[in-house]
C-alpha positions as CSV (number, residue, x, y, z in Angstrom):
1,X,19.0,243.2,94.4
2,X,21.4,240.6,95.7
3,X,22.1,237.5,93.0
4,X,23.9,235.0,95.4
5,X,22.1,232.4,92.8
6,X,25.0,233.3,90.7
7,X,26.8,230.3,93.5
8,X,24.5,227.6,92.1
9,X,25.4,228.8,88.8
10,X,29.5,228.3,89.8
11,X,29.1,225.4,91.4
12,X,26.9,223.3,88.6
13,X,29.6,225.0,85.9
14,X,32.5,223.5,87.5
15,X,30.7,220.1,87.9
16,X,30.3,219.5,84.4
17,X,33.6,221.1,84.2
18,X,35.0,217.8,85.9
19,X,32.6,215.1,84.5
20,X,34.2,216.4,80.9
21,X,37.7,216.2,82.1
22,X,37.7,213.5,83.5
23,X,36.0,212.0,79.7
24,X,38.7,213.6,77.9
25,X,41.5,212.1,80.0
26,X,41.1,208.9,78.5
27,X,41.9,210.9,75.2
28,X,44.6,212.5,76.0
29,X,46.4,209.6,77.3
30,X,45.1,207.6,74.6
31,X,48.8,207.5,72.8
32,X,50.6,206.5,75.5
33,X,48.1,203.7,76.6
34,X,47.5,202.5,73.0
35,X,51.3,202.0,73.1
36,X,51.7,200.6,76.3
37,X,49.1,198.2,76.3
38,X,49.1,197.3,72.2
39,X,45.3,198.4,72.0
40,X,44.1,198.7,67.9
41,X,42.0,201.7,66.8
42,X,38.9,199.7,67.0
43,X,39.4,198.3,70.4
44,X,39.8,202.0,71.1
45,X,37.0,202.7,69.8
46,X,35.5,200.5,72.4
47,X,36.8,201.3,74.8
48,X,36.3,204.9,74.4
49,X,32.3,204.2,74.1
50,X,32.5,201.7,77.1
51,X,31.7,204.8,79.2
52,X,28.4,204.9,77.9
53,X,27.0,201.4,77.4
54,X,25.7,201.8,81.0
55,X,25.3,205.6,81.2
56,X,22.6,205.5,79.1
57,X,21.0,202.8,80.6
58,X,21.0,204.7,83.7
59,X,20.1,208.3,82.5
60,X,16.2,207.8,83.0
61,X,16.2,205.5,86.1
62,X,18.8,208.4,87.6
63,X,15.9,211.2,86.4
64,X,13.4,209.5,88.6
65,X,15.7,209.3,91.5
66,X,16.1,212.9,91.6
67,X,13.1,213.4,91.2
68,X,12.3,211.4,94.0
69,X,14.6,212.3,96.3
70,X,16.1,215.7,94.8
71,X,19.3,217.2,93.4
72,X,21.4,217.5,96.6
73,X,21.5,213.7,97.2
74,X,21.4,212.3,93.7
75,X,24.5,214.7,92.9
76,X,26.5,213.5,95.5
77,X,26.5,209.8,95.1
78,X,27.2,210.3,91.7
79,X,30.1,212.4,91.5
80,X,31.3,210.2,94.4
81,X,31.1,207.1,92.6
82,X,32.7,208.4,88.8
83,X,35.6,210.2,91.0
84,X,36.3,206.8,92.7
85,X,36.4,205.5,89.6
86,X,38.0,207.8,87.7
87,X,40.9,207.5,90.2
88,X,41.5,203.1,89.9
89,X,41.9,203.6,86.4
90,X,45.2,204.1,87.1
91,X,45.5,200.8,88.4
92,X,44.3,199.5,85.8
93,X,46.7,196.8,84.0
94,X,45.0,195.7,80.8
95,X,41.9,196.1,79.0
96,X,39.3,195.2,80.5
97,X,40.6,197.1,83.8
98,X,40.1,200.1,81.1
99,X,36.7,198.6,80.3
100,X,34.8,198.3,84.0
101,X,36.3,201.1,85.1
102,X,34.6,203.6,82.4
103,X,31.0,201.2,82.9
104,X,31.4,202.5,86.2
105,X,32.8,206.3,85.7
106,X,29.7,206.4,83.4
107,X,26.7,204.8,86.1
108,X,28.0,207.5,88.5
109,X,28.5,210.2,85.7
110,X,24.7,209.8,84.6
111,X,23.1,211.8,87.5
112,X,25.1,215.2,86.5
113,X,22.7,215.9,83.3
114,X,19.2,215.0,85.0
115,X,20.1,216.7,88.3
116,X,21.3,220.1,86.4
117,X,17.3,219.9,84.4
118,X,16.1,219.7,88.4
119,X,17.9,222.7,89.4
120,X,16.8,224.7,86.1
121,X,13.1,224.2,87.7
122,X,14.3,225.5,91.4
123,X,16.4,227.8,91.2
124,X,16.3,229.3,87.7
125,X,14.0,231.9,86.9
126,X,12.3,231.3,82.9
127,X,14.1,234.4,81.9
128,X,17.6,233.2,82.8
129,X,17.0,229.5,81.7
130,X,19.1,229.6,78.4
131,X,21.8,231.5,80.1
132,X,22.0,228.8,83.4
133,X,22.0,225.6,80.5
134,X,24.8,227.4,77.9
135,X,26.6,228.4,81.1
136,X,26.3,224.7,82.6
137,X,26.7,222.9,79.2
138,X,30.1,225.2,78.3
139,X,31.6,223.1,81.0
140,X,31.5,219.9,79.0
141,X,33.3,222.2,76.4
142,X,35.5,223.8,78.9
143,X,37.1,221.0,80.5
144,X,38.0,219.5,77.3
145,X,40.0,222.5,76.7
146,X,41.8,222.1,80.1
147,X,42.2,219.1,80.0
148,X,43.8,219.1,76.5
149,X,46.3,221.3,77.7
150,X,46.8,220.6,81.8
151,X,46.4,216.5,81.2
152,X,48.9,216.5,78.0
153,X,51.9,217.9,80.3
154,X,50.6,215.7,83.4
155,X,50.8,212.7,81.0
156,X,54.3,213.8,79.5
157,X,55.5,214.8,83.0
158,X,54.1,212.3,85.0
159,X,52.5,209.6,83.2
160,X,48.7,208.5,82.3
161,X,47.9,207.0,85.6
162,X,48.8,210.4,87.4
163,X,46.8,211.9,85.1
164,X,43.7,210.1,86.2
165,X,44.7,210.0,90.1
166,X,44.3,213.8,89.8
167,X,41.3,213.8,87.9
168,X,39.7,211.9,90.7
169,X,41.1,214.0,93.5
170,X,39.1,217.2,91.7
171,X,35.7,216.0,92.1
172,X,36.4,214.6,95.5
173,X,36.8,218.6,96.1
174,X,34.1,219.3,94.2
175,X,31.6,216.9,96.4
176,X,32.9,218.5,99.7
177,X,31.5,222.4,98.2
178,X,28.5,220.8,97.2
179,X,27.5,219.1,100.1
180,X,28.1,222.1,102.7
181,X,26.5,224.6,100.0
182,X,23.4,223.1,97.9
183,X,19.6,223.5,99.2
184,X,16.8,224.3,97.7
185,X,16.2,228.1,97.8
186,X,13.4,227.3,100.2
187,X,16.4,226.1,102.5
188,X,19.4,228.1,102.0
189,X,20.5,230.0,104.4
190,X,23.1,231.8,102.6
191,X,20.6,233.4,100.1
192,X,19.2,236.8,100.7
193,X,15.7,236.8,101.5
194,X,14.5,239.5,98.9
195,X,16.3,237.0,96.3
196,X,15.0,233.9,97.7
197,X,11.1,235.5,97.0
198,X,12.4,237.0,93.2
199,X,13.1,233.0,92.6
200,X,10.1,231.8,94.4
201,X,8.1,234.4,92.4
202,X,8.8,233.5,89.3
203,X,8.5,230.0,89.1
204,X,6.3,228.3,87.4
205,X,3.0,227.7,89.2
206,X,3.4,224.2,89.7
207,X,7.2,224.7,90.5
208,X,5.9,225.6,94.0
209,X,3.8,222.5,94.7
210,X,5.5,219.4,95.2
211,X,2.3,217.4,95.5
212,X,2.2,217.5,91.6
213,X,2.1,213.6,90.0
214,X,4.7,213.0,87.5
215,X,3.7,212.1,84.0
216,X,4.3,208.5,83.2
217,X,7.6,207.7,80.9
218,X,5.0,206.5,77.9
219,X,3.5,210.1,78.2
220,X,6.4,211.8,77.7
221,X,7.5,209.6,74.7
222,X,4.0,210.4,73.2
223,X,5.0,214.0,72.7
224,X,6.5,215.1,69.3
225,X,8.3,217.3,71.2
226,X,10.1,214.9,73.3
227,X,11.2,213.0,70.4
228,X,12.1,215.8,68.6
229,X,14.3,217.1,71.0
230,X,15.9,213.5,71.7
231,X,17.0,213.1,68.1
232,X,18.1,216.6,67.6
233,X,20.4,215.8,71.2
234,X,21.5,212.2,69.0
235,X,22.5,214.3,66.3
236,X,24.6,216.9,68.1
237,X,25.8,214.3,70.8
238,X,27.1,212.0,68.0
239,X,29.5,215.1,66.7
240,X,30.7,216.4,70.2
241,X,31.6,212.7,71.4
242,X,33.3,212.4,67.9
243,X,35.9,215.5,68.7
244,X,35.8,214.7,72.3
245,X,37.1,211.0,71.8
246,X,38.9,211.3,68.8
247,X,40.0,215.0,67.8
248,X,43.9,215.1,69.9
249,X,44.4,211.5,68.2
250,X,43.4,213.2,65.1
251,X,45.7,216.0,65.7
252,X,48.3,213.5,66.7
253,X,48.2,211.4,63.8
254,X,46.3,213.2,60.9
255,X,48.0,216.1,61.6
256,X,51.9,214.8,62.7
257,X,51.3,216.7,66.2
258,X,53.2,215.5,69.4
259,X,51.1,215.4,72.3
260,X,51.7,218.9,74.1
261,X,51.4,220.6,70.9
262,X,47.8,218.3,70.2
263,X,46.7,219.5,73.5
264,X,47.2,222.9,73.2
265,X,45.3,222.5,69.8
266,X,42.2,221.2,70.8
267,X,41.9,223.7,73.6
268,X,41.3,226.1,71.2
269,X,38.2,224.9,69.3
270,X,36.7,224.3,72.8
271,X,37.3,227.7,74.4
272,X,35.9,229.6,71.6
273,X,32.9,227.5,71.8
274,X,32.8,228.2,75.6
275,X,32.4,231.6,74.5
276,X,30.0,231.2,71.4
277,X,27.8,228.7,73.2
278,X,27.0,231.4,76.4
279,X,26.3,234.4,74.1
280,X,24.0,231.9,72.1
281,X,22.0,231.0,75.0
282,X,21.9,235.3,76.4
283,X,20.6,235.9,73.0
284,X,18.4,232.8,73.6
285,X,16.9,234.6,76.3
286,X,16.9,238.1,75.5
287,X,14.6,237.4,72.4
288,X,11.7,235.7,74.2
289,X,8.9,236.5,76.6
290,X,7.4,233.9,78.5
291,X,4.6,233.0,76.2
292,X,7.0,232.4,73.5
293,X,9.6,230.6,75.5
294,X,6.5,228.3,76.4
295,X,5.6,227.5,72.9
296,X,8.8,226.5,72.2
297,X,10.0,229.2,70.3
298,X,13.3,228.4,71.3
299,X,13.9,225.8,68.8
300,X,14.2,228.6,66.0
301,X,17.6,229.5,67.8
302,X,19.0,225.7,68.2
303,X,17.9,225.1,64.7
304,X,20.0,227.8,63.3
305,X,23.0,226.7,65.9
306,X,22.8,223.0,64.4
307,X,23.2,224.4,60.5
308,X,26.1,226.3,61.8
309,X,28.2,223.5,63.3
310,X,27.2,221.3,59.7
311,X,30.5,223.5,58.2
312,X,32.2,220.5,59.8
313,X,31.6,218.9,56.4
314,X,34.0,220.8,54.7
315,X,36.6,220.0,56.6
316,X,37.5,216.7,54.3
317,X,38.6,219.7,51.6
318,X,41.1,221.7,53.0
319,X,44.6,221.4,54.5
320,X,45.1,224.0,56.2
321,X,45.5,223.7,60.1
322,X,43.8,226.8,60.8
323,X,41.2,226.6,58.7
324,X,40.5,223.6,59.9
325,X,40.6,224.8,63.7
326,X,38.0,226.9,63.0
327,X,35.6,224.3,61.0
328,X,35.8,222.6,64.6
329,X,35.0,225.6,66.7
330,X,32.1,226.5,65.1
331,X,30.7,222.8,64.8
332,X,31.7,222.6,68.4
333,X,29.9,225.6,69.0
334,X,26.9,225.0,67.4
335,X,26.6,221.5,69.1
336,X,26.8,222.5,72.4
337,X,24.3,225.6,71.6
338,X,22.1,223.4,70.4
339,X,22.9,220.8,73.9
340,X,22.4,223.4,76.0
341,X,19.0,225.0,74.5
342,X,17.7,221.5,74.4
343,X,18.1,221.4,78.3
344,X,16.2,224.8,78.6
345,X,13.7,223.7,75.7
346,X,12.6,221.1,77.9
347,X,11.9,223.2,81.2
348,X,9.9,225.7,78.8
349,X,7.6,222.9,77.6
350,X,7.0,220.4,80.1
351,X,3.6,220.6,82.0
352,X,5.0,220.0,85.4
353,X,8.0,220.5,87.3
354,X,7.2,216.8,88.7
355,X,8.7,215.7,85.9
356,X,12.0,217.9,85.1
357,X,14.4,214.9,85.9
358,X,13.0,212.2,83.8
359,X,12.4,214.4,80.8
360,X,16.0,215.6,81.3
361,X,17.1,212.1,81.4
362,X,15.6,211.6,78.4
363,X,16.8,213.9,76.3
364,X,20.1,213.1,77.5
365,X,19.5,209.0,76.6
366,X,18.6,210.1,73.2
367,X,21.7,212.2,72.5
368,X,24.2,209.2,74.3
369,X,22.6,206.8,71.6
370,X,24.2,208.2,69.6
371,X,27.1,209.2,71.3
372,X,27.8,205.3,72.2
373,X,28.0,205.2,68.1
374,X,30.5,207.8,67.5
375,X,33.9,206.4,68.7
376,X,32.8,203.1,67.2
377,X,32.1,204.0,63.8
378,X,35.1,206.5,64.2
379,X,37.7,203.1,65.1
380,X,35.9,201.4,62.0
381,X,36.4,204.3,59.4
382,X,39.9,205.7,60.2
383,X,41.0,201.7,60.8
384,X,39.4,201.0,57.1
385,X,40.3,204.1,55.6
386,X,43.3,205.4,57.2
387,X,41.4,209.2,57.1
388,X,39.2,211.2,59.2
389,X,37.7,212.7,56.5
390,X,34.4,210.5,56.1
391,X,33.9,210.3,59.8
392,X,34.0,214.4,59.6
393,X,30.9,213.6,57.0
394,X,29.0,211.2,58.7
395,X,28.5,213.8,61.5
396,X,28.2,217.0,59.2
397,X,25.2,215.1,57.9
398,X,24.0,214.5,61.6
399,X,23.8,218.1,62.2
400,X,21.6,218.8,59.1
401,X,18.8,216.5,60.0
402,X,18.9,217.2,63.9
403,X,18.4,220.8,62.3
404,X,15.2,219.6,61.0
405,X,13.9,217.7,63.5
406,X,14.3,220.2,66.0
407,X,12.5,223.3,64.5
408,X,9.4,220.8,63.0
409,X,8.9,219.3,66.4
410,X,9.7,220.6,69.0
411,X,6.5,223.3,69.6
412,X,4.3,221.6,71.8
413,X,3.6,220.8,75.3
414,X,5.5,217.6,76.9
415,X,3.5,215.3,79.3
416,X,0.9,217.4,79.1
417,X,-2.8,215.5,80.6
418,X,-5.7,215.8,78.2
419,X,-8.2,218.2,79.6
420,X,-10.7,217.1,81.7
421,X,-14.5,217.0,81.6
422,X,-16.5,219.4,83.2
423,X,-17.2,217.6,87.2
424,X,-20.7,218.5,86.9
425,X,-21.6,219.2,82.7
426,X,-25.4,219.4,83.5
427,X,-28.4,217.4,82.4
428,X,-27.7,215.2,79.2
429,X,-30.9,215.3,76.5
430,X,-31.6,212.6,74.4
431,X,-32.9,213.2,71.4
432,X,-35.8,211.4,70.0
433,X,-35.3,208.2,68.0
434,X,-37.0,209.8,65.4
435,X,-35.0,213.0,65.2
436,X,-31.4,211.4,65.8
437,X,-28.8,211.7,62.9
């Protein structure tokens, strides 16, 4: 049997490949920009969370647009917006330039997450959903790693503003695949037919009839499992945005690194969790029929992946770099297990594909709450305490109680209707006055 498919899986890998480089270039060139422009820890700190003030904002209104009008279109636009973005950076000459163009690197950036929990639904059989999310999700861990190591030499070679130039240029490239090689599997003429009926055939019922009406956004929020799974995201988001903001400035001054050397240090962490986080989500898969995928027996998995990134709190105790290295990669790789079985937690329990982008967005509004957080309080503590160490804390005690709130809540159906009375129940008796209760 042909699995061309594997193309969707490529192509949504490398876009979340990009959207995480072109995060972590700000990072990168943090050094050189703090210096150039005289910018304090906690104005960094801003300005690193400035990407998200309106990304989350936009997460759930971008859900609803693809579900309205699809994957395809919603995609585009919004990789073509953060890559023109992402590109005039470089001319920026102060900090507010910094400032509006991350708002606006973030508006565009918000479609990639809701978009990637539409495609799960049309092209992702249930028994290869943990595998498509860890495989998508170990982008955002990829590209850090990268970038870490390709940005730190453009920086030192070229300077910062080259750095984001090409940054920009990549997802131009990326838009041009997309747009000549993305349908629906209904549509795509470069899939095999005897795949194209395997994918039909296994979707979900509903999957295969777009007439079905989306549940309402109060709906959704009514299900334990919905918030559940958004506070378990917070929890994990809040530590990934941490290392992904902060960790080569932590190497850099923490750690006395200069910036190649920082780079090629935080690749590591994020390439073994490249690795870690797609054997997680195989495992995810290989352990669960449909029935028990549907009941959310995933969350067992993510739970376990959440108490295994909390090692991050003993970072604070030990000097050694290596050590230390490897505190980070498995925190990194139990936070974006736990990211990416959240996205496939959510197609296993909601009650209609009608609604796979606005559930998607948010799950991913609840994690960026708390990812807006994590460079802020980050600026405050290492500007009040000259240390990383509580900031490591703070986020080693996120991971405990997203730990909990995942594997107590998240069991039940999202956006599921209330059944229904019989049309027709039959004649109603009425008791006697006499012989009522």
């Amino acid at each position: 049997m042909p699995r061309r498919r594997i193309w969707i899986y490529v192509l949504m890998f490398a876009l979340s490949t990009i959207n995480y480089v072109d995060r972590v270039v700000l990072s990168v060139s943090a050094t050189s920009i703090t210096r150039e422009f005289g910018i304090t820890p906690v104005e960094l700190g801003y300005l690193f969370s400035s990407f998200l003030w309106l990304y989350v904002v936009c997460l759930v209104p971008m859900g609803m647009l693809v579900d309205r009008f699809g994957s395809r279109v919603v995609n585009a636009a919004g990789i073509g917006l953060w890559s023109a973005a992402t590109a005039l950076t470089a001319l920026a000459s102060g900090l507010g330039g910094f400032v509006v163009a991350r708002i606006a690197m973030g508006i565009g950036e918000s479609t990639t997450y809701p978009a990637a929990g539409r495609v799960i639904r049309e092209w992702i059989p249930r028994s290869e959903r943990a595998l498509f999310a860890a495989i998508f999700n170990a982008g955002a861990y990829f590209g850090p790693a990268i970038g870490g190591i390709a940005l730190a030499w453009l920086v030192e070679a070229a300077g910062w503003r080259a750095a984001f130039l090409a940054c920009g240029a990549a997802g131009f490239v990326w838009l041009a695949a997309w747009l000549v090689w993305y349908r629906r599997p209904e549509r795509a003429g470069w899939l095999d037919p005897r795949e194209r009926d395997l994918i039909l055939g296994e979707r979900e019922p509903d999957a295969a009839a777009p007439a079905a009406a989306p549940s309402s956004l109060g709906r959704l929020l009514a299900s334990r499992a919905m918030l559940g799974l958004m506070l378990t995201q917070g929890c994990a988001v809040y530590t990934q945005y941490l290392f992904l903001t902060w960790l080569p400035n932590y190497f850099q001054t923490e750690r006395g690194m200069p910036m190649l050397k920082s780079g090629a240090m935080m690749a590591i962490p994020y390439l073994g969790a490249v690795i870690l986080t797609t054997l997680v989500g195989r495992f995810s898969d290989a352990r669960l029929d449909a029935a028990a995928a549907a009941s959310g027996e995933r969350r067992r998995v993510a739970a376990f992946a959440m108490l295994a990134g909390a090692v991050i709190l003993l970072a604070p105790v030990t000097s050694s770099v290596p050590l230390v290295l490897l505190l980070i990669m498995i925190a990194l790789a139990g936070v974006a297990s736990t990211v990416a079985l959240n996205i496939a937690l959510v197609g296993d329990l909601i009650a209609s594909s009608a609604d796979a982008g606005r559930a998607t967005g948010l799950l991913i509004l609840g994690g960026n709450i708390f990812g807006i957080l994590a460079p802020i309080v980050t600026g405050y503590v290492v500007q009040a305490t000259g240390s990383f160490d509580a900031a490591f804390l703070v986020a080693g005690g996120l991971l405990l109680i997203g730990a909990a709130s995942i594997f107590l809540l998240a069991r039940h159906p999202i956006g599921a209707t209330a059944p229904s009375l019989p049309a027709n129940p039959g004649p109603v008796h009425v008791l006697p006055a006499a012989e009522r209760p």
